[in-house]
Backbone atoms as SQL, in Angstrom:
CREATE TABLE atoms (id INTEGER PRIMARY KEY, chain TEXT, resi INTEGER, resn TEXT, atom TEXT, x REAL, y REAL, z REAL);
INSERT INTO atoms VALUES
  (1, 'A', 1, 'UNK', 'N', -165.982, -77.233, -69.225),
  (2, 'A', 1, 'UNK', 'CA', -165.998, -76.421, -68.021),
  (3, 'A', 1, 'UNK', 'C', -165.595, -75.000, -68.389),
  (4, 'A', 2, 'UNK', 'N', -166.334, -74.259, -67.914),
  (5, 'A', 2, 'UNK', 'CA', -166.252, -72.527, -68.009),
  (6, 'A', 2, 'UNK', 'C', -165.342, -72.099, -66.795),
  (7, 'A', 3, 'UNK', 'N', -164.258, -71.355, -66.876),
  (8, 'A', 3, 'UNK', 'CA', -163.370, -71.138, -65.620),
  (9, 'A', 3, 'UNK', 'C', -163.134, -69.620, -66.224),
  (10, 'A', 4, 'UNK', 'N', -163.462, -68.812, -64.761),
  (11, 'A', 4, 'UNK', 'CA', -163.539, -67.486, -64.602),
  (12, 'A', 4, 'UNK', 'C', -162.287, -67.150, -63.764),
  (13, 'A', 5, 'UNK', 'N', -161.531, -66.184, -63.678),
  (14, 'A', 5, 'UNK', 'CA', -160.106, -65.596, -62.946),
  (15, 'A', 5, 'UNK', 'C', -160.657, -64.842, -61.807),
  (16, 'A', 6, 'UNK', 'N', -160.849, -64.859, -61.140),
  (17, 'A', 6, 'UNK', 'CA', -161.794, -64.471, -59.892),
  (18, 'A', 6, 'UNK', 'C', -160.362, -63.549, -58.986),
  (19, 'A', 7, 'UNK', 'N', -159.507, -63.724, -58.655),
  (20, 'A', 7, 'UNK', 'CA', -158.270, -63.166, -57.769),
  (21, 'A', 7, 'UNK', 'C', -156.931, -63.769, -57.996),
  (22, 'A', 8, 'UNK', 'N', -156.169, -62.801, -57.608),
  (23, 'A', 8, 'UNK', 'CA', -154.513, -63.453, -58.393),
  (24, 'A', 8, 'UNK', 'C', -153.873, -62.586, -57.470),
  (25, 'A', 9, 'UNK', 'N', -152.288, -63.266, -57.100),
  (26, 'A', 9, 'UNK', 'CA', -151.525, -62.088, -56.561),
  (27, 'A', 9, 'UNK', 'C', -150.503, -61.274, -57.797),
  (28, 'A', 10, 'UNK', 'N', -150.835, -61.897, -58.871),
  (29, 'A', 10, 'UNK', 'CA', -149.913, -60.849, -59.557),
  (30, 'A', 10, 'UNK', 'C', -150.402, -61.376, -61.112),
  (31, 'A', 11, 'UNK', 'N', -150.418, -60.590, -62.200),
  (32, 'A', 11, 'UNK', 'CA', -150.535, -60.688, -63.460),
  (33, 'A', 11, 'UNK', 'C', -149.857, -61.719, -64.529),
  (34, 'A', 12, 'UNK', 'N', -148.912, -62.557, -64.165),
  (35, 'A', 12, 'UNK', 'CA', -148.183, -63.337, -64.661),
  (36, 'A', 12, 'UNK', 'C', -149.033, -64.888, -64.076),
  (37, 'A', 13, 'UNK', 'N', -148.511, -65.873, -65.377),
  (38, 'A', 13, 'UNK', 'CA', -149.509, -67.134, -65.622),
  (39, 'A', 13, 'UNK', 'C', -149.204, -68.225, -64.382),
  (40, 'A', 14, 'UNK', 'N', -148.055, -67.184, -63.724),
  (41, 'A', 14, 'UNK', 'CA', -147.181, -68.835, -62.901),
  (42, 'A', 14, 'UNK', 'C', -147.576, -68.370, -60.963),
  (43, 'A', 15, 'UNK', 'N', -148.639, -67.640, -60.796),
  (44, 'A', 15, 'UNK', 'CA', -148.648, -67.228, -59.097),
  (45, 'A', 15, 'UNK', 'C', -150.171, -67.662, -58.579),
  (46, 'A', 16, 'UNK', 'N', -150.393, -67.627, -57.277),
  (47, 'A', 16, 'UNK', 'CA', -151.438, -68.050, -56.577),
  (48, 'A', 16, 'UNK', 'C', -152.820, -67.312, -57.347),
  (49, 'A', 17, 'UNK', 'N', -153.506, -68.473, -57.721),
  (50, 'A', 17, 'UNK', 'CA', -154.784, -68.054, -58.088),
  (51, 'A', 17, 'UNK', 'C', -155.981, -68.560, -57.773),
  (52, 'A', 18, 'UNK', 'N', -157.317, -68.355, -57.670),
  (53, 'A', 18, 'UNK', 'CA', -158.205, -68.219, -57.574),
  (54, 'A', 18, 'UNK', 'C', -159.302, -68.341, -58.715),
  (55, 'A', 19, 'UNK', 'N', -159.808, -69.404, -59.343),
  (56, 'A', 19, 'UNK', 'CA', -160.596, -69.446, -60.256),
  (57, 'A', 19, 'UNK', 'C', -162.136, -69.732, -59.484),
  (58, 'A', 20, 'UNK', 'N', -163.825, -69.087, -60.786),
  (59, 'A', 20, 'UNK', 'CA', -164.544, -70.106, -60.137),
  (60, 'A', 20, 'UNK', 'C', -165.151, -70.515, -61.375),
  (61, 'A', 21, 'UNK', 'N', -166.004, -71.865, -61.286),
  (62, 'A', 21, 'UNK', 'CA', -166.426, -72.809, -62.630),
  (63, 'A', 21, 'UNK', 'C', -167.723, -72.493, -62.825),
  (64, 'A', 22, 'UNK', 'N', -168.482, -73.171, -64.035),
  (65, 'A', 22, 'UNK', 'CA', -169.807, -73.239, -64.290),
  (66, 'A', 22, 'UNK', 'C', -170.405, -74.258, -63.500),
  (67, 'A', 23, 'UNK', 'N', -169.665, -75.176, -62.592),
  (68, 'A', 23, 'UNK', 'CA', -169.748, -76.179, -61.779),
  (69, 'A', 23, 'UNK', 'C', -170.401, -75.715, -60.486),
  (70, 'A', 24, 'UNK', 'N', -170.151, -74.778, -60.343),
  (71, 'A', 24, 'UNK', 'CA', -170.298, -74.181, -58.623),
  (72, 'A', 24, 'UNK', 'C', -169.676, -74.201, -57.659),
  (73, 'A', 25, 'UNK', 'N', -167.840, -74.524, -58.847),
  (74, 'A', 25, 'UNK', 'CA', -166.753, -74.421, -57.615),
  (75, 'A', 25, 'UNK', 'C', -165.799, -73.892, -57.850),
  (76, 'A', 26, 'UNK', 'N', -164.653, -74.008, -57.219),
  (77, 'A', 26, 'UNK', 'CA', -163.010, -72.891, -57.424),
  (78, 'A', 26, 'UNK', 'C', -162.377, -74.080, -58.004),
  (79, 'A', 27, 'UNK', 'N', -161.493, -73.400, -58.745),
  (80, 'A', 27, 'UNK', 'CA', -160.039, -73.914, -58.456),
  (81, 'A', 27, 'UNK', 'C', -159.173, -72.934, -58.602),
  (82, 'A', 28, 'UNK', 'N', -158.229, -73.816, -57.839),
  (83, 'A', 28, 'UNK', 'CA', -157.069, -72.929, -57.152),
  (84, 'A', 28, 'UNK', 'C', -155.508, -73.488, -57.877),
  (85, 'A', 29, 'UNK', 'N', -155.029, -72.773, -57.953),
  (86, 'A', 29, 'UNK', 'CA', -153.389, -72.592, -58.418),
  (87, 'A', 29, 'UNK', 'C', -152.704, -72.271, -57.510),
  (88, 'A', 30, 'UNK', 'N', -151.703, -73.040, -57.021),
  (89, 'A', 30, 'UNK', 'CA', -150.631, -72.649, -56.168),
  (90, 'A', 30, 'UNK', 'C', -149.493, -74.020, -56.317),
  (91, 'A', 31, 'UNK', 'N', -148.242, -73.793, -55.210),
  (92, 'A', 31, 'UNK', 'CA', -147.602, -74.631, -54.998),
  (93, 'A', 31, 'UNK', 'C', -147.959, -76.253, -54.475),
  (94, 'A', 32, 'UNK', 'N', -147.162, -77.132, -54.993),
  (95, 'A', 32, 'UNK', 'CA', -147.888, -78.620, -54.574),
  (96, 'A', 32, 'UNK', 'C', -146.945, -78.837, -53.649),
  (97, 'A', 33, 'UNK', 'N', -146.828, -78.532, -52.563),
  (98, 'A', 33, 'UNK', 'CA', -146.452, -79.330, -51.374),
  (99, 'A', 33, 'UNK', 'C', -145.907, -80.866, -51.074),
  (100, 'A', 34, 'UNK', 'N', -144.570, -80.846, -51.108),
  (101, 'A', 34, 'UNK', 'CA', -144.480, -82.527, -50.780),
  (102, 'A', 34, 'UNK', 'C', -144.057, -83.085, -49.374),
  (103, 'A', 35, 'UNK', 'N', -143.685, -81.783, -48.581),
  (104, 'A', 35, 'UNK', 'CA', -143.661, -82.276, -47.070),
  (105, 'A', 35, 'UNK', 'C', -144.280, -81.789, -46.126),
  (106, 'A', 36, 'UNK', 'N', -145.705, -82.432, -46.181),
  (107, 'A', 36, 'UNK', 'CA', -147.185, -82.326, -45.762),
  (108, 'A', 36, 'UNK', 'C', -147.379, -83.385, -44.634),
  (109, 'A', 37, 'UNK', 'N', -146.641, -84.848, -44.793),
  (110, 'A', 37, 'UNK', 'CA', -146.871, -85.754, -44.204),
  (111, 'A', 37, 'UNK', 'C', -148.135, -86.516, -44.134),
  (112, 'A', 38, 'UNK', 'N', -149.275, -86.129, -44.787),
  (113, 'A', 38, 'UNK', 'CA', -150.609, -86.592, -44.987),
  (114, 'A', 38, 'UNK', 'C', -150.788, -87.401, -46.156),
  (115, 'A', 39, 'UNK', 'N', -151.334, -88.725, -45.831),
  (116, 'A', 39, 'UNK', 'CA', -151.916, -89.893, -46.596),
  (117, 'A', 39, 'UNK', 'C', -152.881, -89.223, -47.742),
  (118, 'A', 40, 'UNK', 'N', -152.795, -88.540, -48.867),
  (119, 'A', 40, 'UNK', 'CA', -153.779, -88.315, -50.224),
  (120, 'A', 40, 'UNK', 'C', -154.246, -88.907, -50.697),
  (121, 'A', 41, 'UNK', 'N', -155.450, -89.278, -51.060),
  (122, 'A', 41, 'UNK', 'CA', -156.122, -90.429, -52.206),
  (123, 'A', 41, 'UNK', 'C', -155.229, -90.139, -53.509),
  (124, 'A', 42, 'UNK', 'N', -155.176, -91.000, -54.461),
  (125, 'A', 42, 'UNK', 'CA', -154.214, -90.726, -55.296),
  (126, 'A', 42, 'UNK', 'C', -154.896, -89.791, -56.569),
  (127, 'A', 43, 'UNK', 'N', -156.271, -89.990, -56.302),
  (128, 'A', 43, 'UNK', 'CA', -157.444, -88.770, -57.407),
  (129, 'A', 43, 'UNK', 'C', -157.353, -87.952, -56.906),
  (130, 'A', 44, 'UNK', 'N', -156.805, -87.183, -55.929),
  (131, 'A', 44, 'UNK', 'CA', -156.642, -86.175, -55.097),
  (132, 'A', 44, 'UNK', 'C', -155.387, -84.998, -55.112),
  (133, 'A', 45, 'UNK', 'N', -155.011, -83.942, -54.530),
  (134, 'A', 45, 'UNK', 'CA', -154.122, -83.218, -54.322),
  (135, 'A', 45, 'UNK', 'C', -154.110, -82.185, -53.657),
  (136, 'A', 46, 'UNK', 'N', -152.716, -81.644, -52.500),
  (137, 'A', 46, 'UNK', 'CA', -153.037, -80.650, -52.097),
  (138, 'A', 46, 'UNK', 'C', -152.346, -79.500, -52.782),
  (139, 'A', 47, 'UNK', 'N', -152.573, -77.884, -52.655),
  (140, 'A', 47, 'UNK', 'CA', -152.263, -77.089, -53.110),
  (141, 'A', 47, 'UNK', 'C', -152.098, -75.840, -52.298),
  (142, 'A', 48, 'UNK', 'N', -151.113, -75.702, -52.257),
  (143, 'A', 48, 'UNK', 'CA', -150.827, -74.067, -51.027),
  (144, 'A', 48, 'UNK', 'C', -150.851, -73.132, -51.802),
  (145, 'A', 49, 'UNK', 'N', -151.481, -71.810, -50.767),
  (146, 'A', 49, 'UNK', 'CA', -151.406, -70.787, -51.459),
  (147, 'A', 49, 'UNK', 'C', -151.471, -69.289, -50.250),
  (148, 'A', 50, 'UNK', 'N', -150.978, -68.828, -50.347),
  (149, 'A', 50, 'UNK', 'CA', -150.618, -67.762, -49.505),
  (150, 'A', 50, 'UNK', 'C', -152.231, -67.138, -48.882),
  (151, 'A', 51, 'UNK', 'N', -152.182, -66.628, -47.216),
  (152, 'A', 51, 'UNK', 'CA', -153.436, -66.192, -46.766),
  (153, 'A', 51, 'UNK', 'C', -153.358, -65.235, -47.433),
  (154, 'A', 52, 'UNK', 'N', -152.604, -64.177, -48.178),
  (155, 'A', 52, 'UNK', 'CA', -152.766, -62.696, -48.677),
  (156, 'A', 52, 'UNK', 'C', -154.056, -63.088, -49.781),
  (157, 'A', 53, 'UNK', 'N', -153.406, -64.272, -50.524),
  (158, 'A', 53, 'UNK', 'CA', -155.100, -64.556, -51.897),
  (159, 'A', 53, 'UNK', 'C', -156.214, -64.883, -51.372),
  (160, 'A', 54, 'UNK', 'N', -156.266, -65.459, -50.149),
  (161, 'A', 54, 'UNK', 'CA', -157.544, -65.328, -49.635),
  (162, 'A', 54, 'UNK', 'C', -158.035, -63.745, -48.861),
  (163, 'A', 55, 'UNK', 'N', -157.061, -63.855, -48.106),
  (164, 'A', 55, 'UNK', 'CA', -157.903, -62.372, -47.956),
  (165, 'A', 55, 'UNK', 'C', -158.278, -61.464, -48.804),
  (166, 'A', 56, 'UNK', 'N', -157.473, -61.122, -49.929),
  (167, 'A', 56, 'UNK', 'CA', -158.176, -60.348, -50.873),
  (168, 'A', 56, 'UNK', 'C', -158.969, -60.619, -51.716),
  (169, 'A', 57, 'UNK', 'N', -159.612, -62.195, -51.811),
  (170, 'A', 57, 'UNK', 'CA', -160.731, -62.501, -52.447),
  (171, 'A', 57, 'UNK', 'C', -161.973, -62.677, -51.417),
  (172, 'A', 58, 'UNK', 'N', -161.574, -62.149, -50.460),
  (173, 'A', 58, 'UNK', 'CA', -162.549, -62.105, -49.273),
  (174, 'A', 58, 'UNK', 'C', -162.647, -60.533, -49.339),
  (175, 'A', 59, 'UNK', 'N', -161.712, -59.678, -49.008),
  (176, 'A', 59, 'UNK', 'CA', -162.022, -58.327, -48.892),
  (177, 'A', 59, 'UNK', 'C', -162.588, -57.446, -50.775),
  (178, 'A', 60, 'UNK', 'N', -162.351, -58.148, -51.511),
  (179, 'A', 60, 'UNK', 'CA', -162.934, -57.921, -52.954),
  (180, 'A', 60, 'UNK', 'C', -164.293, -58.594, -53.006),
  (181, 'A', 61, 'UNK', 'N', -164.933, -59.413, -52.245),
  (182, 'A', 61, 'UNK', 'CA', -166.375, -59.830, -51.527),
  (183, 'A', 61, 'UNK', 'C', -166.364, -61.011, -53.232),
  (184, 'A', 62, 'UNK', 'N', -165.542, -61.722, -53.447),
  (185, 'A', 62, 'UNK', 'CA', -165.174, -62.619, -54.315),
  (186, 'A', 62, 'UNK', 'C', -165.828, -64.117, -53.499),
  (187, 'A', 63, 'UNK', 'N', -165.961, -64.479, -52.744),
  (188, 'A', 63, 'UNK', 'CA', -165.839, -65.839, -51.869),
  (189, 'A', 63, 'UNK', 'C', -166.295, -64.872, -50.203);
C-alpha cells in the first residue's frame, strides 16, 4: 500500500492526520476512544480526530 500525508495539525509523528492510499481510501490517525459506548466488530476501530483536520482538508480542497 502507497500512503500519501494529505493534512496534519502539526509537523510532529504523534497528532491528527489525514492520509490517502493507492486503494482509493484515507486513513486517519487520531485518538482511540474507549468511552464511546458502541458495540465494534473486533476487525474494526474507532478513531477521533478534531473538526479543525477536517476542515482544513476540506478548505485545502484535499477531500
Amino acid at each position: 500500500m502507497q500512503v500519501t500525508k494529505l493534512v496534519s495539525t502539526c509537523d510532529l509523528k504523534d497528532c491528527p492526520t489525514i492520509y490517502a492510499t493507492d486503494r482509493g481510501t484515507f486513513l486517519v490517525q487520531g485518538e482511540t476512544p474507549t468511552d464511546h459506548g458502541l458495540e465494534i466488530p473486533a476487525h474494526e476501530t474507532l478513531v477521533e480526530i478534531p473538526m479543525d483536520l477536517l476542515k482544513k482538508a476540506i478548505a485545502d480542497g484535499l477531500v
